[in-house]
N, C-alpha and C positions, 0 to 999 in steps of 0.2 A: 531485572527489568520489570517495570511494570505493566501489568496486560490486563484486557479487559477479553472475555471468552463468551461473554452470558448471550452476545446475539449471535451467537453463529461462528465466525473466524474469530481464531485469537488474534486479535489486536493489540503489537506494542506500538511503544514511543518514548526513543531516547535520544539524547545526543551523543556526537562524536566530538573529545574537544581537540583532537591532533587536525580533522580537516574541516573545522567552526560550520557542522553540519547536522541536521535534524533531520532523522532518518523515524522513517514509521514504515511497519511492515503486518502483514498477515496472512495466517496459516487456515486453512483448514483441509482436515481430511473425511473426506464422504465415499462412506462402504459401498462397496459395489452395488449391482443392483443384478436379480435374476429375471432374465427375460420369459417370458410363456413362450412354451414351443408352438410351432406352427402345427396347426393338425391335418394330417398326414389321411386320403381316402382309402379308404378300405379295398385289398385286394376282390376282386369281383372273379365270381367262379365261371370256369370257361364253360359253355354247353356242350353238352351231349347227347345226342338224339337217342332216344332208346327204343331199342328191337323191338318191330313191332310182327305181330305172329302171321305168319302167311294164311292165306285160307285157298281149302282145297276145292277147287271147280267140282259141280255138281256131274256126275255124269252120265253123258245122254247116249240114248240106245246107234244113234247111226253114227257118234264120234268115239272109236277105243276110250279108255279112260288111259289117263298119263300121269304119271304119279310126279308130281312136281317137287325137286329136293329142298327139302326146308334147307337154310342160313342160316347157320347159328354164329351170331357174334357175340364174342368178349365182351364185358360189359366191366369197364376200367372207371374204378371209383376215379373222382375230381383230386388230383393232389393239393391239402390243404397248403397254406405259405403261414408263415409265420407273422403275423401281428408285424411291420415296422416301429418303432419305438423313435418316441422323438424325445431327446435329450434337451434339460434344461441348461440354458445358453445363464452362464455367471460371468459379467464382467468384474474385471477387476478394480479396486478401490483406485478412485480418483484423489490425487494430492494439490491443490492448490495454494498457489503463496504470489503476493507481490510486496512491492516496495518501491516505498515514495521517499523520495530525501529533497531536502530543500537548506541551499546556503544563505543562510543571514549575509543582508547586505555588510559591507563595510561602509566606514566611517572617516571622516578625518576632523581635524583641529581647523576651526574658524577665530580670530580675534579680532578688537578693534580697540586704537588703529593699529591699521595694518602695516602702515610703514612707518610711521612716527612718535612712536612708543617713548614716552618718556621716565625718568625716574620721579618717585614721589606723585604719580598721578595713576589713577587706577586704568588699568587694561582688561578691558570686560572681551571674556573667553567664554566658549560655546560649540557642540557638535552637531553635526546634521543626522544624529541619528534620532530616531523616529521613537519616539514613547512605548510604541508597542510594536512586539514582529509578533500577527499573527499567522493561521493557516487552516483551513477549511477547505477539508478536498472529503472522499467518498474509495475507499479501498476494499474490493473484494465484494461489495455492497454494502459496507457500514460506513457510515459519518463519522468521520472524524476533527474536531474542534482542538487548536491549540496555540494555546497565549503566551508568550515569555515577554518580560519588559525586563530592561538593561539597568544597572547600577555605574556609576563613575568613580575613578580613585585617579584625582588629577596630582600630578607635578609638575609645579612650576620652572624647575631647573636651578631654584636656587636654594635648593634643601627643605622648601615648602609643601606640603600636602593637602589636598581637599576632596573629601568623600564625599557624593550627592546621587539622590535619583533620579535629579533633574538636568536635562542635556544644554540648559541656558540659553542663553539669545541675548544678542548685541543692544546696544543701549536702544531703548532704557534697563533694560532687563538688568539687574544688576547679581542674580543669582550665582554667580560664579565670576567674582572680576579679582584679580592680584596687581598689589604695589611694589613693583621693584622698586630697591634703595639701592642700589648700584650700577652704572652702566656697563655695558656688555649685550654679549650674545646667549641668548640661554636658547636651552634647547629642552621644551617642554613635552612630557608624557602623560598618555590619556591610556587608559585602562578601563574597557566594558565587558561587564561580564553580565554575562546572559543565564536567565532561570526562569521557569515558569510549569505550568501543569497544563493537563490534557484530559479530553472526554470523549467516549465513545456513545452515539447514537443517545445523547441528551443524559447520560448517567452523570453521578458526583465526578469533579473534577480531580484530579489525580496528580504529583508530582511529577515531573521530566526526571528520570535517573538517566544514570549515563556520566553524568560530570555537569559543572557548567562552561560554555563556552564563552575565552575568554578573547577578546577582541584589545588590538593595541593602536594609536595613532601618536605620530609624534609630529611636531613642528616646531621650527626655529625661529626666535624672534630677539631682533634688535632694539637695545634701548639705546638710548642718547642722554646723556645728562636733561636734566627738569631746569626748571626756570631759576635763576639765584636773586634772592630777595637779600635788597642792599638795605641798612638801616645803618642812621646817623649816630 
């Protein structure tokens, strides 16, 4: 398939020719990403009042002296804590993908005339399909641009063929007209097959792989005998 990678998603664009469908799709994958940890405050050291020394009263001649027992307290160092650690947060690789598909309208067989068809007089033949099927959509965030135009391989029904890139149009148009020489019923087949190429975000344009998609229309048409030219 063909793909375009260089902005970012790999972008293809192919068809499908079992269900006459244009399928565009894209991929990209973006590595994770590690977060800054949060910082984490500082354990704070609890207080401790520290001993402080007694003092002994002076002593005076008309009060005994009294020997006051000194306190002696412990004196318990602060238990250090260990640093918290804050651990770097890694998400994991993100995978993105979508897809766009889009069906080419269908077609049918137009003639004129349409009821009165005769032999030996031309019957100008013509499809309502559209010169170009384009598409201009945006996937993933890139542009994507894509043109196919149709080709014809008509049969008349009565073992005649004719290949054109042009879809005709009723009189005057005379690009596609047939002379039955026989009357009857025939039963005429049209044949479009679809090709074209594609761009990503304004790059050279590129071939559709995949296949081409091929499109059928038939229709039935009555002749009646032509005028008879009598000479003496």
């Amino acid at each position: 398939m063909a793909a375009n990678c260089a902005a970012g998603p790999c972008v293809q664009v192919y068809t499908d020719p079992t269900t006459h469908q244009l399928i565009i799709t894209a991929n990209q994958n973006r590595p994770g990403k590690t977060l800054a940890p949060h910082p984490r405050p500082a354990p704070t050291r609890p207080y401790i009042p520290r001993p402080r020394p007694s003092v002994k009263p002076k002593p005076q001649t008309w009060i005994p002296y009294k020997v006051t027992p000194i306190v002696h307290r412990t004196y318990k160092p602060p238990v250090k804590k260990k640093p918290s650690v804050a651990h770097k947060v890694v998400t994991a690789a993100l995978s993105l993908s979508d897809q766009i598909t889009r069906l080419l309208p269908g077609s049918k067989i137009l003639y004129q005339p349409n009821n009165d068809a005769l032999t030996d007089v031309p019957v100008y033949f013509w499809s309502d399909t559209n010169s170009v099927f384009s598409v201009i959509t945006s996937i993933l965030g890139v542009g994507v641009n894509v043109l196919m135009n149709p080709s014809f391989v008509w049969n008349f029904g009565d073992g005649t063929t004719f290949s054109t890139s042009s879809a005709g149009g009723p009189y005057p148009d005379s690009t596609i007209t047939h002379t039955y020489k026989s009357p009857g019923i025939y039963t005429v087949n049209l044949s479009i097959s679809w090709a074209g190429s594609w761009a990503a975000q304004g790059a050279a344009m590129v071939p559709i792989l995949g296949g081409v998609i091929v499109q059928s229309a038939t229709a039935t048409i009555q002749v009646s005998p032509g005028p008879t030219n009598f000479t003496r």
